[in-house]
TILUM-761532 format. One record per residue (C-alpha): residue number from 1; residue in one letter; x, y, z. Coordinates in steps of 0.1 Angstrom, whole numbers, padded with zeros to 4 digits. Layout:
N
  nupa  milo     c1     c2     c3
   NUM     a      X      Y      Z
...
***
This chain:
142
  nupa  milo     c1     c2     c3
     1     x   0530  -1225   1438
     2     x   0505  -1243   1462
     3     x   0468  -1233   1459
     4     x   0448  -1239   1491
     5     x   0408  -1237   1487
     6     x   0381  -1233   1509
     7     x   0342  -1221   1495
     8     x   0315  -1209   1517
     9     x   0278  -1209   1501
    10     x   0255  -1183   1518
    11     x   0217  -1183   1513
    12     x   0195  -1149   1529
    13     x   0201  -1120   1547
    14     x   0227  -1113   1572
    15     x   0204  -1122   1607
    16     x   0181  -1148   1592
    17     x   0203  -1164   1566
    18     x   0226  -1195   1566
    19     x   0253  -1210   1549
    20     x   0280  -1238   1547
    21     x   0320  -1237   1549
    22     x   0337  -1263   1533
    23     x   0374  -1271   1531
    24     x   0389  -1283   1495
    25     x   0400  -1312   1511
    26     x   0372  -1322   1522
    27     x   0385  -1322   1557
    28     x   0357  -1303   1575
    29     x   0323  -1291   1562
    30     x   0299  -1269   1587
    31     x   0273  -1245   1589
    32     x   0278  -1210   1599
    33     x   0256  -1183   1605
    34     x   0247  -1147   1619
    35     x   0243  -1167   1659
    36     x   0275  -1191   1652
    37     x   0295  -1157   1647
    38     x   0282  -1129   1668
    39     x   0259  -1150   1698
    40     x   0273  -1187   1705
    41     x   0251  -1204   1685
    42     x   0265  -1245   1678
    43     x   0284  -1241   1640
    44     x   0316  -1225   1632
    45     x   0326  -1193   1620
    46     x   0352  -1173   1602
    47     x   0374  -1164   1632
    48     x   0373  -1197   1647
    49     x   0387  -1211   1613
    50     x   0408  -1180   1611
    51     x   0427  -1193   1648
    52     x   0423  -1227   1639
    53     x   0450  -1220   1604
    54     x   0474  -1198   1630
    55     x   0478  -1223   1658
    56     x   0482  -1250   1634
    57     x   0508  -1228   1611
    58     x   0524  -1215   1642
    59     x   0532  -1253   1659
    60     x   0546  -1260   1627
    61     x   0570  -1233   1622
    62     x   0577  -1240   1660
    63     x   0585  -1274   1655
    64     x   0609  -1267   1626
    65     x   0629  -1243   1643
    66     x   0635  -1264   1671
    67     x   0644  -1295   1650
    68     x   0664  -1274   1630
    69     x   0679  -1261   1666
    70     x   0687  -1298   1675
    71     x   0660  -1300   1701
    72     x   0627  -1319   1684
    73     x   0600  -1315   1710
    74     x   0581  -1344   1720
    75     x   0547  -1323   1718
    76     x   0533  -1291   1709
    77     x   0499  -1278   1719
    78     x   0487  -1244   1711
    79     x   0458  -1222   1716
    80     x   0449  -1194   1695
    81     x   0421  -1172   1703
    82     x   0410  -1145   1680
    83     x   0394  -1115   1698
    84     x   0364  -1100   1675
    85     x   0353  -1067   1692
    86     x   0330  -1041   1677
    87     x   0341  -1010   1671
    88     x   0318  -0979   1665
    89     x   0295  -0996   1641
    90     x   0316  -1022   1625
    91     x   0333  -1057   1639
    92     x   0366  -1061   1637
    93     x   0397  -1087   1644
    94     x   0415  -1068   1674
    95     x   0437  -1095   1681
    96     x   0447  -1128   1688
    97     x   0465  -1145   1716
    98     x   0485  -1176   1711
    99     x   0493  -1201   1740
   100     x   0513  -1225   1734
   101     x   0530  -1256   1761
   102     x   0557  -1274   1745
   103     x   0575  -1309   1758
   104     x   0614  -1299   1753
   105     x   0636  -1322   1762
   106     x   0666  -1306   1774
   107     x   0654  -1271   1766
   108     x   0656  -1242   1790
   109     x   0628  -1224   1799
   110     x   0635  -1192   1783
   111     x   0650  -1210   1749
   112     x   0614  -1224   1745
   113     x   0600  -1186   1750
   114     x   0625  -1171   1721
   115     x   0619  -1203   1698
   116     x   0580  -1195   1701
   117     x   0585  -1155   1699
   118     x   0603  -1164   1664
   119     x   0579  -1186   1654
   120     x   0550  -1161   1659
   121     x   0569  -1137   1642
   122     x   0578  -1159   1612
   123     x   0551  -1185   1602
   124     x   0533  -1182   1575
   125     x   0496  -1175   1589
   126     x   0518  -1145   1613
   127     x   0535  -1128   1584
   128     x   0499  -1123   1566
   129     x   0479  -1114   1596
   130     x   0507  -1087   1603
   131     x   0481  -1059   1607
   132     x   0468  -1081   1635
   133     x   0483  -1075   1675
   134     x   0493  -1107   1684
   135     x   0506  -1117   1720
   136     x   0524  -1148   1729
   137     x   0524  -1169   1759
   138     x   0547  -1201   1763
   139     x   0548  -1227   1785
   140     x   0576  -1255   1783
   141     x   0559  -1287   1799
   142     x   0578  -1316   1812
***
């Protein structure tokens, strides 16, 4: 088994208060707060995080399954945006939209498009975000 961590420390209430995300690996560290969430305010947030893990899990489990397919891309670059909409009273993750552009060599177009459609299906951050709509858009770049 392979533990991940990450911790958040919060301090006050919802709108006024403020807190910290930190990765166990001491990667990143940044402030979050009611205005970094819900109004554009400069600081991260949980969904941003959130689309960070899935574009970074999904180029992996592309990448494989095109090695693994004899066609190693020379780059992968890919976007995922995680839609946070309120609904009735509450805020919710609606969806998220992954874009990824991929440099193939000697891959079809449409190959590309049924590599990444697998790959969103498959990776790890996919498979436990299942309740989640997710749409796909591929690009092969030359």
């Amino acid at each position: 088994m392979i533990d991940r961590r990450a911790q958040a420390h919060w301090q006050g209430n919802l709108r006024e208060g403020r807190g910290t995300i930190r990765l166990g690996s001491g990667a990143f560290e940044g402030p979050y707060s009611f205005g970094t969430r819900f109004e554009g305010a400069k600081g991260t947030n949980p969904e941003e995080l959130l689309g960070a893990a899935h574009a970074g899990c999904f180029s992996m489990a592309l990448a494989l399954m095109l090695s693994n397919a004899g066609h190693p891309p020379a780059s992968l670059e890919t976007l995922a945006t995680v839609h946070l909409d309120k609904i009735g009273d509450h805020f919710a993750i609606t969806g998220i939209d992954l874009t990824t552009k991929g440099g193939v060599p000697g891959l079809a177009a449409e190959e590309f498009t049924r590599w990444a459609e697998q790959a969103k299906q498959n990776c790890i951050v996919s498979k436990a975000l299942a309740g989640v709509p997710m749409r796909l858009r591929a690009e092969l770049t030359t």
